[in-house]
Each structure stands twice: as structure tokens, then as C-alpha cells.
DRENDO-1510 file (C-alpha; in Angstrom, 1 decimal, always signed):
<recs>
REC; n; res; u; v; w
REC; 1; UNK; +0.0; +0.0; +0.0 .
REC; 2; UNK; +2.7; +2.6; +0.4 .
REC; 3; UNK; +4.8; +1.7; -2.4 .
REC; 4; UNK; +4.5; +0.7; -6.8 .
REC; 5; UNK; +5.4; -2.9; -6.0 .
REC; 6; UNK; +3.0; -5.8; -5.4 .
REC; 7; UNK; +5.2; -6.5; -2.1 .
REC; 8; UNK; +3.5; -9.0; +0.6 .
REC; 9; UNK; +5.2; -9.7; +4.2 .
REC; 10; UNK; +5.0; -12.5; +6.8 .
REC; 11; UNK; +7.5; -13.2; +9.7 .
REC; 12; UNK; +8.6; -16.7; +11.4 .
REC; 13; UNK; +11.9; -17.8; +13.1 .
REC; 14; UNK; +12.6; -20.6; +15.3 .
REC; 15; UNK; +12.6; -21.4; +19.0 .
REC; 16; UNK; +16.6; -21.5; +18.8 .
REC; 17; UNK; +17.9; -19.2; +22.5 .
REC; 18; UNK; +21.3; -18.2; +21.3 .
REC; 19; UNK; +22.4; -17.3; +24.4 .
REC; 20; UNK; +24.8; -19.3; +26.1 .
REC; 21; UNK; +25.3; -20.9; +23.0 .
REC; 22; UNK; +28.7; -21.3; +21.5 .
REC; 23; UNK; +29.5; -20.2; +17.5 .
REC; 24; UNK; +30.0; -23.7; +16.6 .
REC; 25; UNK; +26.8; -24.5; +17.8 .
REC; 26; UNK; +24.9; -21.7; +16.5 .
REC; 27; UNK; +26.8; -22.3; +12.6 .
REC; 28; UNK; +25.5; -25.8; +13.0 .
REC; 29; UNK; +21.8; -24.6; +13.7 .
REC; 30; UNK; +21.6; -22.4; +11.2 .
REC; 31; UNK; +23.3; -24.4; +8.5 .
REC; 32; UNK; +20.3; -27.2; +9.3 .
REC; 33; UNK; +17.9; -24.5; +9.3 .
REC; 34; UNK; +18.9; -23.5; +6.0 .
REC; 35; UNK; +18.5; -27.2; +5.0 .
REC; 36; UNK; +14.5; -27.2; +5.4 .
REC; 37; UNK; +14.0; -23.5; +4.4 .
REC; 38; UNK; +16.4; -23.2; +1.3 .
REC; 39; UNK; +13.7; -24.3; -1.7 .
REC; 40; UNK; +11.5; -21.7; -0.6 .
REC; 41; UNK; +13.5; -18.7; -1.1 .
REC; 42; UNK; +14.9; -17.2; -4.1 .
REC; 43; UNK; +14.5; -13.7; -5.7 .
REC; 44; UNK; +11.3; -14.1; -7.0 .
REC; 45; UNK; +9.8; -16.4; -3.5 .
REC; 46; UNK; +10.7; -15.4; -0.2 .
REC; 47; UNK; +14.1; -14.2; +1.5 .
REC; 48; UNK; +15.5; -14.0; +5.2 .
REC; 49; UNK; +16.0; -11.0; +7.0 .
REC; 50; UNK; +18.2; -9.9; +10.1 .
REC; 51; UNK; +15.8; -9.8; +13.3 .
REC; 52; UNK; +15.7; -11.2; +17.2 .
REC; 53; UNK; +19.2; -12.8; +17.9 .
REC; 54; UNK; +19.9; -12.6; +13.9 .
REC; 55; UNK; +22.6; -10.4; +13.4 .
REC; 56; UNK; +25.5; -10.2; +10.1 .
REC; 57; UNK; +27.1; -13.7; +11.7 .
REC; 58; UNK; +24.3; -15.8; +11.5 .
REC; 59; UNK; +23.4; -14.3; +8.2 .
REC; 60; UNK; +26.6; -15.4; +6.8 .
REC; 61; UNK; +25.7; -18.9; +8.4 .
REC; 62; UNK; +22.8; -18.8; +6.6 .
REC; 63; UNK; +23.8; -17.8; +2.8 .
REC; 64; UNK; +26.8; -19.5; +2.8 .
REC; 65; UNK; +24.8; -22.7; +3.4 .
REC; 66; UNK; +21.7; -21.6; +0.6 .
REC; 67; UNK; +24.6; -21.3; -1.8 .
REC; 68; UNK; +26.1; -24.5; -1.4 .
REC; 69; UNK; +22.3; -26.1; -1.3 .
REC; 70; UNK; +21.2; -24.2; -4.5 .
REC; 71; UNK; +24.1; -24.0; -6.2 .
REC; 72; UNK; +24.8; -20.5; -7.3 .
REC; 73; UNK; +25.5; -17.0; -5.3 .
REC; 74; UNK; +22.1; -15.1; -6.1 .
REC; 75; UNK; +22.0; -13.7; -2.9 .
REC; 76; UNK; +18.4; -12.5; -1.5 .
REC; 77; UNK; +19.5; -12.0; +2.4 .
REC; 78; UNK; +18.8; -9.0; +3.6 .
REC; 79; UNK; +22.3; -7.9; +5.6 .
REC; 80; UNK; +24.4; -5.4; +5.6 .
REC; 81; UNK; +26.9; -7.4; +3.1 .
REC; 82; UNK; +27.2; -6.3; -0.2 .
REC; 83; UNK; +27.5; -10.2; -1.9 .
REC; 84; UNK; +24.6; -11.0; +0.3 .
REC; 85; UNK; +22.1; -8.3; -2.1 .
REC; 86; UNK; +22.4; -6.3; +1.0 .
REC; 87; UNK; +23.9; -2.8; +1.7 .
REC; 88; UNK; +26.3; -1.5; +3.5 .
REC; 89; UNK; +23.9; +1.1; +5.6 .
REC; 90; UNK; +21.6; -1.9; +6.0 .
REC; 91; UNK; +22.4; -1.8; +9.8 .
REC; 92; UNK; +21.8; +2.1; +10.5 .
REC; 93; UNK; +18.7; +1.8; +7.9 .
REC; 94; UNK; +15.9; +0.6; +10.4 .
REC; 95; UNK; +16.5; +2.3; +13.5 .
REC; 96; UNK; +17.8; +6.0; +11.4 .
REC; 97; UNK; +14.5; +5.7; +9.6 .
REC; 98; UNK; +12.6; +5.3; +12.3 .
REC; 99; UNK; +13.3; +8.8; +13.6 .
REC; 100; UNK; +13.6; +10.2; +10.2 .
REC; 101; UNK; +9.6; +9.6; +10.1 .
REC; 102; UNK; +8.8; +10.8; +13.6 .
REC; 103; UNK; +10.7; +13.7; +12.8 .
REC; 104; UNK; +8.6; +14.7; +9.3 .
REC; 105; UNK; +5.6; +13.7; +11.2 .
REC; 106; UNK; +6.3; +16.0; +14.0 .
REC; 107; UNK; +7.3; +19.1; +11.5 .
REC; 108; UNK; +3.8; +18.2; +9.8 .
REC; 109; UNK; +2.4; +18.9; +13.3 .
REC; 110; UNK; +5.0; +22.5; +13.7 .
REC; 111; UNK; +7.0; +20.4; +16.4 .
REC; 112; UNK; +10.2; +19.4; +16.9 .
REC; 113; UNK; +11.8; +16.3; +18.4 .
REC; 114; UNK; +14.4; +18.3; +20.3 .
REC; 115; UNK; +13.8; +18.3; +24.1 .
REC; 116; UNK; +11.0; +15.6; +23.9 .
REC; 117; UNK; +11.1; +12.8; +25.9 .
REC; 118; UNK; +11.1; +8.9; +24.4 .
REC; 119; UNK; +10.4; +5.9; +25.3 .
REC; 120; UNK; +12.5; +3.1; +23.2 .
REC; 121; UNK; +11.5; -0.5; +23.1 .
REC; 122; UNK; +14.4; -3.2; +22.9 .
REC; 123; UNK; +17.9; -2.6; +23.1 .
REC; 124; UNK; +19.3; -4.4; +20.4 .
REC; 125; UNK; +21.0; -3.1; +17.0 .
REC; 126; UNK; +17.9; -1.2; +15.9 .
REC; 127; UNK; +17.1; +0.0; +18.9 .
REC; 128; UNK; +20.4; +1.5; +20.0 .
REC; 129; UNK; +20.0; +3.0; +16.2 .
REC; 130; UNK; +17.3; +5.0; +17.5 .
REC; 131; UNK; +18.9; +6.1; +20.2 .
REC; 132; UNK; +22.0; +7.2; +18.6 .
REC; 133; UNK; +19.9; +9.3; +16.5 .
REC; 134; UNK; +17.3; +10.5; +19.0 .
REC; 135; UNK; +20.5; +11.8; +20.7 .
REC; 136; UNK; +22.0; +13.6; +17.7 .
REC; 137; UNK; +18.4; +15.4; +17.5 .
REC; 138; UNK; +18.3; +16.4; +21.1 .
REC; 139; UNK; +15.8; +14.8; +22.0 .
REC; 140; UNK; +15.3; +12.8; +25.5 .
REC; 141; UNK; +15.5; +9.0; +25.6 .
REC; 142; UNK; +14.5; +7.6; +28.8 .
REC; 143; UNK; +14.2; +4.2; +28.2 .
REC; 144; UNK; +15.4; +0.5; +26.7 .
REC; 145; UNK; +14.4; -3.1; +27.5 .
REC; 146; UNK; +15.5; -6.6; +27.4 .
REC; 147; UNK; +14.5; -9.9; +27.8 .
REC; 148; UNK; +14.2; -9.6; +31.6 .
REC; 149; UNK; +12.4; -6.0; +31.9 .
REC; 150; UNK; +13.2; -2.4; +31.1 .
REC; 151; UNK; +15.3; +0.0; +32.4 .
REC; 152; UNK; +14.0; +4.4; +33.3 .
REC; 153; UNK; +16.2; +6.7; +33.4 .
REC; 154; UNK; +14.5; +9.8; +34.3 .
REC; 155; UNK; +17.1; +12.3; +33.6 .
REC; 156; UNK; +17.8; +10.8; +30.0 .
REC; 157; UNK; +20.2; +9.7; +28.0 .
REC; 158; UNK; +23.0; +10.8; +26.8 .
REC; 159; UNK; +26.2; +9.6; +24.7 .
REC; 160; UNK; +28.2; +8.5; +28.0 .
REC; 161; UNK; +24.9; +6.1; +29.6 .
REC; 162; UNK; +24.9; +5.5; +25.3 .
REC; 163; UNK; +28.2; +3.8; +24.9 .
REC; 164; UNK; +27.6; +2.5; +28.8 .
REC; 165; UNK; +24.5; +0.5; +27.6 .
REC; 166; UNK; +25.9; -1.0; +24.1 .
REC; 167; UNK; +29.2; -2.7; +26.2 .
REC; 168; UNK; +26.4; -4.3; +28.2 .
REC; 169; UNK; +24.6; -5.4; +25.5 .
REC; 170; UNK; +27.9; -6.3; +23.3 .
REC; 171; UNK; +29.1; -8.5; +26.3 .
REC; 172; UNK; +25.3; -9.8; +26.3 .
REC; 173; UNK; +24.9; -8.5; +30.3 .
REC; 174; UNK; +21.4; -7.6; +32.0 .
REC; 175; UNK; +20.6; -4.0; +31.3 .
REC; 176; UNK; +20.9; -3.8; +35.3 .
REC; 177; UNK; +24.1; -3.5; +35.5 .
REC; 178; UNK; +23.5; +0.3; +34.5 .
REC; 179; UNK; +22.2; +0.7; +37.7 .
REC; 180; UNK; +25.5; +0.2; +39.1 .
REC; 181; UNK; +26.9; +3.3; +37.2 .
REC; 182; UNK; +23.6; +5.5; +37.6 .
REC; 183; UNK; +21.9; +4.2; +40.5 .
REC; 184; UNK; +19.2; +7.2; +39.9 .
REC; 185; UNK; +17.6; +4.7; +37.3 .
REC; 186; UNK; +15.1; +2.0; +37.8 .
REC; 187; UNK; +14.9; -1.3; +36.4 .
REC; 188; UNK; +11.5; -2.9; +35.8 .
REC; 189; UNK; +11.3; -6.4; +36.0 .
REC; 190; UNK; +9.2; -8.9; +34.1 .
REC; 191; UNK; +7.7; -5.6; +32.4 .
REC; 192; UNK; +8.9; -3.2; +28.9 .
REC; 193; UNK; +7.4; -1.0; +26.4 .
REC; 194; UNK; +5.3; -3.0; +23.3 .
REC; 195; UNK; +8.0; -4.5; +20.9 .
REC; 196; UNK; +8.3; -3.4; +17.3 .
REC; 197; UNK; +7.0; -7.3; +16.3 .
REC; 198; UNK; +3.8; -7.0; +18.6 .
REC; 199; UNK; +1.3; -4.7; +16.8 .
REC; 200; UNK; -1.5; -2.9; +18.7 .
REC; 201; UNK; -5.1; -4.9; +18.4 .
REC; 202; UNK; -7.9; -2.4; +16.4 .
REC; 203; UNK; -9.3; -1.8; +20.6 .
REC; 204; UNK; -5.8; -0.4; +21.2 .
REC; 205; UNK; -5.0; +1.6; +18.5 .
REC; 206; UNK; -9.1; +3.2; +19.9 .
REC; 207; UNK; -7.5; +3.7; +22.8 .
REC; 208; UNK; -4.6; +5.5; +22.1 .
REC; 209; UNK; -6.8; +7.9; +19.3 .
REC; 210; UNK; -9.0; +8.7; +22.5 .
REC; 211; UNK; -6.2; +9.6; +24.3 .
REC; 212; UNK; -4.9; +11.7; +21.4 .
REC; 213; UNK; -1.6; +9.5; +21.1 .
REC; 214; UNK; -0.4; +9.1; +17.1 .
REC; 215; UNK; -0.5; +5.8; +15.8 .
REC; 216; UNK; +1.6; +4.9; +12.8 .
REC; 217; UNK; +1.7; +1.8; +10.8 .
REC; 218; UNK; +5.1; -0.4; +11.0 .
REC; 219; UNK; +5.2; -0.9; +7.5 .
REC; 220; UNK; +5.9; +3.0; +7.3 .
REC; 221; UNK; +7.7; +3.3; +10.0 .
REC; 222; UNK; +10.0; +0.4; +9.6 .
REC; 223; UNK; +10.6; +1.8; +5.7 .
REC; 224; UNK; +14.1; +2.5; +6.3 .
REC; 225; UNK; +14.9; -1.0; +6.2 .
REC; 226; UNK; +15.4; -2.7; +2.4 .
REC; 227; UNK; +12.6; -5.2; +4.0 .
</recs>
């Protein structure tokens, strides 16, 4: 609907935790992954794309096992390799994007996002995306989650607590070990903002209208992406 191509969309994935998992063991998953899933894709079918616990690595995993299955290096992964059909801004694209759209949207409404406060859901490479660039626009992040909850930070975010957070993730640590740093914050267990894979039912999106809270479609906001 918001494009000149007859593009459709579906998501799945598996129940595979990679967490705790070593590389070896994560290769070998994907590679038999690959083995069931390989004769439905192609550039004219279906194609994988980076989400939850998929980053570059196991998209490598992935291709490099299609090709040898199919025979030939028409890549159709969406990454932010070149080979792979992908791009090489493929990993800013999402989470830049995001904020790129809230920001027209807001100038279509004579605001600004500079000194507004935001609430970010996740904190994994899209997410931190979003915050890099909600940062650079002065606005005011005040949140991230993970698995186990989601972490407040009243007086915001800035590039210090930025680079603080991303070592936790990249060493794959709770996001409560912020609190150690900036013990102003809270961490809420067992609780987080909606996730950009759980859309709001029609009764929520009513809801948040009544309230007089914008609603916009993930396809549009997501557009960043080359999904």
C-alpha cells in the first residue's frame, strides 16, 4: 500500500535461544535451518532477513549454506553485506528511519523532536539506532528493555549512559548493571514497552486515538529498512 510494487510480508523464526550458545553450535543450527528452508526462497519467493538474535554472523551462516544447497551466489538476504544483495547502511537503515519519520511527522504537526522525551522498546542493534539518532536530534531517551524487563532513566540519555548500555549489550549482560553506574535509574522487572513485532489490536489503536496518542503503521515506519 505505500509503495508501486506488489510486495506482501509475513514473519517466522525458530525457537533456537542463542544465548549461552557457542559459534560452533549456532553455525550448526543455522546451517540445518537452512537445509529445510532453502527451496523456498529465491528472488522471486521469499528471503531472510536480520531480526531477534539474527545479526551479520548468522546471516553469513545462513547464505553460505543456501549457496552451497542451490548451487549459485544469487544472494536474496537482507544484511548489511554487499555479496549477500544487502547494503552496506543496512544496519543504521531501520533504526535511522525510524526517527527520520517521527521527525517529518512531527514538522507536519510545527514540532520538533528536540527536548522531547522517548520511550524506546528493545535494546538491540535497531534500537540503539534510534537512540543514537534521538540523541543527535536532542531529544530525550528515557528508556530500553530486554529480555528480563526495562530500564527508566529519568534524567535521560545521553552519549556516555549510550556507549555504557551498548558494552552491556555487546558483552550480552542484563541492562541492570547500568544501575550500578547511575543508580538514579530503575529497572522494571518482568515488564517493557510494546515490541516493534507485537502490533496494537484495532481496541488499542481506539485507545490511544482517545487519548490523542499518534499511531503509525510499522510498514511506514519500519521503511528504512530494504525489507
Amino acid at each position: 500500500a505505500l509503495s508501486l510494487y506488489k510486495l506482501g510480508g509475513a514473519a517466522g523464526g525458530s525457537d533456537f535461544d542463542p544465548k549461552g550458545k557457542s559459534e560452533i553450535e549456532v553455525m550448526r543450527f543455522c546451517q540445518s535451518f537452512m537445509d529445510e528452508l532453502y527451496r523456498y526462497l529465491g528472488p522471486d519467493q521469499d528471503f531472510p532477513a536480520e531480526d531477534v538474535g539474527v545479526g551479520p554472523r548468522e546471516m553469513g551462516f545462513l547464505f553460505g549454506q543456501y549457496r552451497r544447497l542451490s548451487g549459485h551466489f544469487q544472494g536474496n538476504f537482507t544484511g548489511p553485506k554487499i555479496f549477500w544483495s544487502g547494503s552496506s547502511f543496512r544496519t543504521e537503515a531501520t533504526g535511522y528511519g525510524l526517527v527520520f519519520f517521527a521527525r517529518v511527522v512531527l514538522a507536519d504537526m510545527n514540532k520538533e523532536l528536540k527536548g522531547l522525551r522517548c520511550a524506546i522498546s528493545g535494546s538491540g542493534k535497531i534500537a540503539m539506532h534510534v537512540l543514537e539518532k534521538l540523541l543527535s536530534c536532542e531529544a530525550i531517551p528515557v528508556t530500553v528493555s530486554d529480555s528480563e524487563g526495562y530500564l527508566f532513566d529519568g534524567d535521560g540519555f545521553d552519549y556516555v549512559k549510550y556507549t555504557l548500555i551498548r558494552n552491556i549489550k555487546a558483552q550480552q549482560r542484563s541492562l541492570k548493571e547500568y544501575l550500578k553506574t547511575f543508580p538514579r535509574a530503575k529497572y522494571i522487572n518482568d515488564a517493557k514497552p510494546w515490541g516493534s513485532n507485537m502490533p496494537c489490536t484495532g481496541q488499542a489503536v481506539d485507545i490511544l486515538r482517545k487519548a490523542k496518542v499518534h499511531v503509525a503503521p510499522a510498514k511506514a515506519t519500519a521503511a528504512g529498512s530494504s525489507r
